[in-house]
N, C-alpha and C positions, 0 to 999 in steps of 0.2 A: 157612908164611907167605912173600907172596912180593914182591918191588917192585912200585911202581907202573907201571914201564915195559915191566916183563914180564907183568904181567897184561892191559896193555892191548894188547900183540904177541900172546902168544895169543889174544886175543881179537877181534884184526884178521883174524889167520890162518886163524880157522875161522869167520867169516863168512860164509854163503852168498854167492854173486853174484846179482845181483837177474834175478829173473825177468821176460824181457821179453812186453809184451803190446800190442798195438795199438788205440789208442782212437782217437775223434774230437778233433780239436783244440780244438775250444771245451768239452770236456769232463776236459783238462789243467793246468785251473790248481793252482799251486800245486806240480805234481807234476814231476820230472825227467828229462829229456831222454834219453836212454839211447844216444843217437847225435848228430854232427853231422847237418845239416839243412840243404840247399841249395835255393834257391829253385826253384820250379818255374816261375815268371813272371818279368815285369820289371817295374821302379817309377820311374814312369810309364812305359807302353809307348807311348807317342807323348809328343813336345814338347806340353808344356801350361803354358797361361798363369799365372801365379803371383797375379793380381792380376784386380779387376773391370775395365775398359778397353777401349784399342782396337789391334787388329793392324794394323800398315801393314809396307809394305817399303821399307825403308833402302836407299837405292842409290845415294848420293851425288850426286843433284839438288836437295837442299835444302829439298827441296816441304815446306810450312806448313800445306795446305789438302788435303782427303782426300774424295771420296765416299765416304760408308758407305754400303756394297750387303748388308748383313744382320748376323745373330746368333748367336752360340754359344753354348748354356751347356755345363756339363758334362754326358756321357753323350750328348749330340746326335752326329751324324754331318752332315760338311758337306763336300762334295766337288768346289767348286768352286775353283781357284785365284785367290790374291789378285794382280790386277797392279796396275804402280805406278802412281800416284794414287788408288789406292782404299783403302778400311778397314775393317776388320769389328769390330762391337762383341763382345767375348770377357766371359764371365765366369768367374769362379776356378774353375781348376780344367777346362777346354774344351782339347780339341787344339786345337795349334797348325795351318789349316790352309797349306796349299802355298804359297808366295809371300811370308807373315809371317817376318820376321825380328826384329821389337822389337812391345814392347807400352805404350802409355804408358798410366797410369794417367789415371781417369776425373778428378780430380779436379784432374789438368795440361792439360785439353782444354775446350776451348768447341765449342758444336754450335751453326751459321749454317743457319739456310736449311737443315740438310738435310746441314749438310756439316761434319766435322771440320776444327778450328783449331788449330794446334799454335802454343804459346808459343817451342818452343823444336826443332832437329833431335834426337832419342833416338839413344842409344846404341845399337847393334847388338846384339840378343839378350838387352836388359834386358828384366827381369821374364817368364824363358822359363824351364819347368823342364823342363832336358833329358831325354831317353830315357833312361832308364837311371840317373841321378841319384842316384838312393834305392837300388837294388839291380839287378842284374841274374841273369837266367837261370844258376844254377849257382852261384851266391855263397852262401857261408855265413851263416845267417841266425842259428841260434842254434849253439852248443855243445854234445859232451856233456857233462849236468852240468848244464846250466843248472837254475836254476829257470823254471818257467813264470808268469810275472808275466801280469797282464793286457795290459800290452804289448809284453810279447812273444808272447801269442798274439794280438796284431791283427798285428805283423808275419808269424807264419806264415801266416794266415791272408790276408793281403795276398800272400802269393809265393804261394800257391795249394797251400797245405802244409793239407791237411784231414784229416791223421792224422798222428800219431804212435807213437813207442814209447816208453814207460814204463812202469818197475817193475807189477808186479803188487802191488794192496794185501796189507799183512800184516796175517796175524791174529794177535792178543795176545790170552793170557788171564793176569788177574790175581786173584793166590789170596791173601787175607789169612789169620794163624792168631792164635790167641792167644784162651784165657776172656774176657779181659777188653774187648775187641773189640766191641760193638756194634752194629745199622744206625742208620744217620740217622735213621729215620722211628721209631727205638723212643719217642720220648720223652724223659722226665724219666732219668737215670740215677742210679746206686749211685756212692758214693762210691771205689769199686773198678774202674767201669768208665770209658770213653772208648768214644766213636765211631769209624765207621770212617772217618776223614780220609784216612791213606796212601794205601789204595785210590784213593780222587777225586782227587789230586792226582797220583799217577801215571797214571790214565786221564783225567788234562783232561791232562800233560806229553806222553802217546801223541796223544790228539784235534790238538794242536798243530803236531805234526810231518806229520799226516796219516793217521794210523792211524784210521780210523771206526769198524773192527769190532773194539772191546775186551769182553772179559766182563769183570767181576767176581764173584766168591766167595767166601765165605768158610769157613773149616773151624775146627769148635772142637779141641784140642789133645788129640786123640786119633790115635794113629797109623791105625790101619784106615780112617778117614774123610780122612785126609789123604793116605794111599796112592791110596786111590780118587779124589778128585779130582784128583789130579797126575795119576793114569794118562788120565783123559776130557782133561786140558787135553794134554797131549804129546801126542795122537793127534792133534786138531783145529787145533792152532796152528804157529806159525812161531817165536813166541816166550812162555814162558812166564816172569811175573817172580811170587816169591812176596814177601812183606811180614811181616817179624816171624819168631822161631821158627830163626833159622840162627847163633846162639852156640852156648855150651856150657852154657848151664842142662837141667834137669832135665827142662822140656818145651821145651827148641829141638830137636823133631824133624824140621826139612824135610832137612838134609842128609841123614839117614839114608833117608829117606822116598824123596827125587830117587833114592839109589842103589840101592832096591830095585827101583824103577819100570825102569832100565834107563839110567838116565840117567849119563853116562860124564863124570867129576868134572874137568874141570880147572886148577880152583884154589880154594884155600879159604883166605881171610883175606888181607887186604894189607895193607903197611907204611905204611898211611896214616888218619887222622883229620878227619875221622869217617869212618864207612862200612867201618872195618877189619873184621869179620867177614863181608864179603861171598862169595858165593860163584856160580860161573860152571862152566856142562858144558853136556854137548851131546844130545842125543838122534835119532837118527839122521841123515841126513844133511840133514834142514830146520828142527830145532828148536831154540835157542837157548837156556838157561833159566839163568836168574838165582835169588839167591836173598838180598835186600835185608834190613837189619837193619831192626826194628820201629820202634826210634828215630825221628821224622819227620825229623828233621837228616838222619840216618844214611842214610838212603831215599833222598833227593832229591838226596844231594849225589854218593851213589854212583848211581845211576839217571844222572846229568847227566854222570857221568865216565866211564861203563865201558857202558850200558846205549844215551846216547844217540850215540855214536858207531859200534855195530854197525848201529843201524837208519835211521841215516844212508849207512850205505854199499847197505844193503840197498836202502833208497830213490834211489839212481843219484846219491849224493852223491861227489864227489871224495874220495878218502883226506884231502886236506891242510886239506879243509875241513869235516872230519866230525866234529871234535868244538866245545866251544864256542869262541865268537871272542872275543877280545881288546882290552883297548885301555889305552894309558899312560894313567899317574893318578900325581898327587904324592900319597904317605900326610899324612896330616894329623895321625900321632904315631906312635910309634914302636913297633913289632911284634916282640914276641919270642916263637920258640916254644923252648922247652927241653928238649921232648922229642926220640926219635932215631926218629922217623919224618917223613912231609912232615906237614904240618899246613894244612888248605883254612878260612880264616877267614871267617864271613860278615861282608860288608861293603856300605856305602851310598852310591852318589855322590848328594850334593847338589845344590841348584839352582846351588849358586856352582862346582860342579864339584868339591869337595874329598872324599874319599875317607878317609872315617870307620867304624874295623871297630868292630866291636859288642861288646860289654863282655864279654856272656855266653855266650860259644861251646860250650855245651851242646848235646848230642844230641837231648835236647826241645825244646831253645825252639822253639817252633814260632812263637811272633811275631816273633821275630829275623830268622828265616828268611822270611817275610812280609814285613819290612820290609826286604828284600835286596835290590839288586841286582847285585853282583857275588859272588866270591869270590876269595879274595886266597891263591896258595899259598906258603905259609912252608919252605925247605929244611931240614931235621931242623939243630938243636943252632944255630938263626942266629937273628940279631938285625938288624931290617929300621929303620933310623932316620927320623925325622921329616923329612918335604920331599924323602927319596928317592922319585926315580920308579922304578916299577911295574909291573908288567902284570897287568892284573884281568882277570879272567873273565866277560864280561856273563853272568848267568842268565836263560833265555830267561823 
């Protein structure tokens, strides 16, 4: 058995680097950057008007009164220069052309006869959006690392960035074991059995992060049929997680199982609650394989700690930001664990914001767990008082 801080360094350590690949940019979202990204363009590449109105030029004659000699809108090309006493009607978003220097708005102007009326002389180069303003040629547009929001690929997509590099998707296969195990579609059940939940809840926790191409499977608690489908999932995947079957009962055969298949052990069980019988190794140099306790607590909470942090980095996530985020919270009473390991409580922030753990911290509850949304870790042998602040774990 090993700490929790050494299980997760190993597990940082022999994390592939993410495989980079090149897609189209509008077909990025969501997905992570894998380099800085410099503009290819500039924003705006000419002086453009900011507003609906009128271009004149400011030259210190005072003049009140303007011919308007034509129109701009945006995307127009207009190549004649403006001299002074003249005006051109601009709308949002029109180069500015040659000769304008300010632009007053439409709705500080009277039109006579034909002819622009100013109330009042404009400021020099009000309501102009200069060249360059917004980004220029070679400027950093996103990071690596970033995520691709949908606004951030209108900004790549505006510097003229119509690819990128990003991770190559992984594939996850997920193997449930256990008699008592289920599918969804069976029906009515035995009082002996349970459905397969785990499974769905770690392939919607993989769909979340971005993972599309998950299997599922299940193998009844016979070694030969669990040999064999570890061997098809290691061949085909990046990462393999199994569900149930990795204690020391009688039928928890996947550890024995992983190291026939070939799969190289490096670590089994950690000094933490729930999720302590988990187990992690590797299989050649692209495979990753997990092996989560059946528990639903047990699963989720180790999948969240140890599972989603490898395939965050694998997806072109920052080290410091690969595992969950954090945020202060006052406990709302007072939290003791008395055992000598760490102890992950599930817990609920409130509408009034108050941070209430949950009574039954059970390996099953699976509605505890449901009605979570953080988890709160406890240092082995300590006692955590009431109205001290915190730091919780949001659960995605």
């Amino acid at each position: 058995m090993i700490e929790e801080k050494e299980a997760l360094e190993t597990i940082i350590s022999t994390t592939p680097a993410p495989v980079s690949c090149e897609i189209p940019t509008e077909k990025a979202y969501n997905l992570h950057l894998l380099n800085n990204v410099k503009a290819l363009d500039t924003s705006p590449k000419r002086d453009q008007s900011s507003m609906d109105g009128f271009g004149i030029k400011v030259c210190g004659n005072n003049l009140l009164k303007y011919d308007i000699i034509g129109e701009i809108f945006a995307g127009e090309l207009f190549s004649r220069e403006i001299g002074e006493g003249e005006a051109v009607r601009l709308f949002t978003g029109a180069n500015i052309p040659i000769g304008v220097n300010a632009v007053i708005m439409q709705e500080e102007c009277e039109i006579s006869e034909g002819k622009l009326i100013l109330r009042e002389i404009p400021d020099e180069g009000q309501f102009i959006r200069k060249r360059g303003e917004i980004f220029c040629e070679g400027q950093t547009i996103a990071k690596k690392g970033k995520k691709v929001s949908a606004s951030t690929m209108a900004a790549l997509i505006s510097a003229g960035i119509l690819k990128v590099s990003v991770p190559e998707k992984l594939r996850v296969s997920v193997i449930s074991t256990g008699d008592e195990i289920q599918p969804i579609d069976k029906g009515s059940l035995e009082d002996f059995q349970v459905y397969n939940s785990n499974a769905y809840m770690i392939k919607s926790s993989l769909n979340g992060l971005g993972i599309d191409e998950v299997s599922i499977s299940h193998v009844a608690d016979e070694e030969e049929l669990i040999v064999a489908a570890l061997k098809r999932s290691l061949e085909k995947n990046d990462i393999l997680i199994t569900s149930g079957g990795i204690s020391v009962g009688k039928k928890d055969l996947i550890k024995r199982s992983l190291l026939k298949c070939g799969v190289e052990e490096k670590f089994w069980r950690v000094r933490i609650k729930p999720s302590k019988p988990i187990f992690y190794g590797t299989y050649g140099n692209h495979c990753q394989v997990y092996g989560l306790p059946g528990n639903p607590v047990s699963s989720y909470v180790g999948f969240l700690l140890f599972v989603l942090p490898a395939i965050n980095l694998r997806n072109g996530v920052a080290q410091d930001k690969s595992g969950l985020s954090s945020v202060k919270m006052k406990l709302s009473a007072e939290l003791v664990n008395n055992e000598n390991r760490v102890n992950y409580m599930m817990g609920e922030v409130n509408e009034r914001q108050e941070l209430q753990i949950h009574g039954k911290q059970t390996s099953n509850n699976i509605l505890g767990l449901s009605n979570s949304n953080v988890l709160v870790r406890v240092e082995p042998l300590t006692k955590l008082e009431s109205g001290e602040i915190i730091d919780a774990l949001i659960m995605p």
